[in-house]
Each structure stands twice: as structure tokens, then as C-alpha cells.
C-alpha positions as CSV (number, residue, x, y, z in Angstrom):
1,X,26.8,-10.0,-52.1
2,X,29.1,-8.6,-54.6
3,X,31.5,-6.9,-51.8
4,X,32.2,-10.5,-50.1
5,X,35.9,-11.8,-49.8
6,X,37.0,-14.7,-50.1
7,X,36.7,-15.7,-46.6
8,X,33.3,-13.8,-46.5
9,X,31.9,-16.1,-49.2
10,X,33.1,-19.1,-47.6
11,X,31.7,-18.7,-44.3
12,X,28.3,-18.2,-46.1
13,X,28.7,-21.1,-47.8
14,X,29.4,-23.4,-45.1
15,X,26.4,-22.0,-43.6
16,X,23.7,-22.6,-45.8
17,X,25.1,-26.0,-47.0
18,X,26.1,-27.7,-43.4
19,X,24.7,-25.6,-40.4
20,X,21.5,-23.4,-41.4
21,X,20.1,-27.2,-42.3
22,X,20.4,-28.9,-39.2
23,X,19.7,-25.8,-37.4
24,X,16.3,-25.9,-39.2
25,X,15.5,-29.6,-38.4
26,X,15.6,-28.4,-35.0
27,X,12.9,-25.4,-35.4
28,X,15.3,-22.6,-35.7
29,X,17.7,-20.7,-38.0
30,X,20.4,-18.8,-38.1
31,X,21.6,-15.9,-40.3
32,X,24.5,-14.4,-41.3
33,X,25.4,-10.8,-39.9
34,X,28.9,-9.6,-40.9
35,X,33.0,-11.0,-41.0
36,X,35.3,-8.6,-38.8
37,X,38.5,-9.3,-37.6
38,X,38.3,-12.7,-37.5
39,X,34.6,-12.7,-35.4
40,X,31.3,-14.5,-37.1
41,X,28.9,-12.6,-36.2
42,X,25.6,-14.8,-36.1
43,X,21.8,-14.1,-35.7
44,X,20.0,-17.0,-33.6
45,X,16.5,-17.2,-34.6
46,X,13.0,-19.1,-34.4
47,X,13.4,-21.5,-31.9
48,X,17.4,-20.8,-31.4
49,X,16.6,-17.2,-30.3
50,X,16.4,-17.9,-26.3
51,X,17.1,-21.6,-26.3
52,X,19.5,-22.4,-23.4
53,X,21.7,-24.9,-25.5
54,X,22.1,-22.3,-28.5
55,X,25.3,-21.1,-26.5
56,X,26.6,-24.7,-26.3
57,X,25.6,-25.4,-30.1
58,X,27.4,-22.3,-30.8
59,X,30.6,-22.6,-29.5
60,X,30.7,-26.4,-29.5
61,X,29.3,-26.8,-32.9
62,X,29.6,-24.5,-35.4
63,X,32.4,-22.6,-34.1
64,X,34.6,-25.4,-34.4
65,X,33.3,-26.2,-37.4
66,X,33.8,-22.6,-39.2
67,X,37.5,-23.0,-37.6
68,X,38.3,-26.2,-39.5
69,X,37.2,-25.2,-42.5
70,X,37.6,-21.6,-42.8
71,X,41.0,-20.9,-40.6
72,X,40.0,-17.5,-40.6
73,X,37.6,-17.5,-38.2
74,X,38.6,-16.3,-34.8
75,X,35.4,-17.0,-33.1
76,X,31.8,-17.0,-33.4
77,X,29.3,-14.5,-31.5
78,X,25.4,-14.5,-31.5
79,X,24.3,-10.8,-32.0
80,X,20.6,-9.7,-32.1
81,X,19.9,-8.8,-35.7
82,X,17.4,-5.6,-36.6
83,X,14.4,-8.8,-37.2
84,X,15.5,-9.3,-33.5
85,X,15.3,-6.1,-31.9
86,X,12.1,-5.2,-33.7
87,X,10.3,-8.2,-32.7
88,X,11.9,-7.6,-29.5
89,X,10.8,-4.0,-28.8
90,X,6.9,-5.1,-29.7
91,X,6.6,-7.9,-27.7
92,X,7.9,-5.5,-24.6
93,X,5.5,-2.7,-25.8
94,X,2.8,-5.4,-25.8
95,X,4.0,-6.7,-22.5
96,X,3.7,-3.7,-21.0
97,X,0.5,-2.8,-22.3
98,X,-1.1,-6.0,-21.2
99,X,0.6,-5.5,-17.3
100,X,0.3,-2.1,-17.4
101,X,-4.2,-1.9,-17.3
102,X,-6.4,-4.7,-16.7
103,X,-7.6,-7.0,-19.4
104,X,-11.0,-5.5,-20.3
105,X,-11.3,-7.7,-23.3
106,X,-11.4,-11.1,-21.2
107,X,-13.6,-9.4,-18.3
108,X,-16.1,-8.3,-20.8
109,X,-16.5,-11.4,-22.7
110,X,-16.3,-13.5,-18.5
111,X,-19.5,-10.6,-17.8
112,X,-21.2,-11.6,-20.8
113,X,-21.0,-15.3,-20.4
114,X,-22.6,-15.0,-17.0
115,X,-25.3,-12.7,-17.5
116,X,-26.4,-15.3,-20.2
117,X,-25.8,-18.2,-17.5
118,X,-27.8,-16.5,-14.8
């Protein structure tokens, strides 16, 4: 982006050179969201997204890293992205759909198979 700092453009760097690569070997990604006041602000995705280490990884890992080479950086946060929520938001509508009525689908092909069997 045109409208990166310094810093900005650094933390992007590192990123796609040392941590989106490893994070990817694993099954996951992450993404940059925005540079304020000193906070990373990252999106966890694929496999990431949920994982109960990612927090560790996180803080442990990439924080520390972005700290020793960008002095900048505060701290890093996960945030959900706008892929995120959207993905999100149809899985619960889907979720809801499927617990809120019974699964005619599977009972009709289960009726089907044993009228043929009988």
C-alpha cells in the first residue's frame, strides 16, 4: 500500500518473509490488519483461526519477534477480519438452520433405502 510508513512496511515485510511461511507449513495463515499506536493487529486464519496454541504462538512467537526487529511494536493482538466474521455469520446461520427443523434430507434418503430393503 502506497500510505504505509516506514514501520508499516516493515511489519509487512517481516511477515511475509519469516512468519506467514511457517504459519503455513502448519495449515494456517495469517494476515495483516492495520499499525496503531504501537498494536499489530493480526488476522488468524485456516487452521490458526480457533487453534488453542494460536494465543501462545502469538505472544510467544511472533510478538517477540516483531519486537526485536521492529521496536515499534507494542504488542500483537488477533482480531477477526471481515473474511472472519463473514464466514463466521454463515456457518451460525447454517447452524441454526440445521438445529433449528429436522434433517428432512437424511430421513428421506434413510425412508428410501428401506422401502427398497423391505
Amino acid at each position: 500500500n502506497a500510505d504505509d510508513d516506514e514501520t508499516t512496511i516493515m511489519i509487512k515485510e517481516l511477515l511475509d518473509t519469516r512468519i506467514r511461511p511457517t504459519v503455513q507449513e502448519d495449515g494456517g495463515d495469517i494476515r495483516f490488519v492495520s499499525f496503531e499506536d504501537g498494536i499489530v493487529k493480526l488476522a488468524l486464519q485456516g487452521s490458526c483461526s480457533g487453534c488453542p496454541s494460536s494465543s501462545v504462538t502469538l505472544k510467544n512467537g511472533i510478538e517477540n519477534m516483531m519486537q526485536f526487529y521492529v521496536p515499534e511494536v507494542l504488542s500483537v493482538e488477533a482480531v477477526d477480519d471481515e473474511i472472519s466474521e463473514m464466514q463466521k455469520k454463515v456457518f451460525e446461520e447454517t447452524d441454526e438452520k440445521l438445529n433449528g427443523r429436522e434433517i428432512v434430507g437424511y430421513k428421506t434418503r434413510f425412508d428410501v433405502v428401506s422401502r427398497t430393503l423391505r
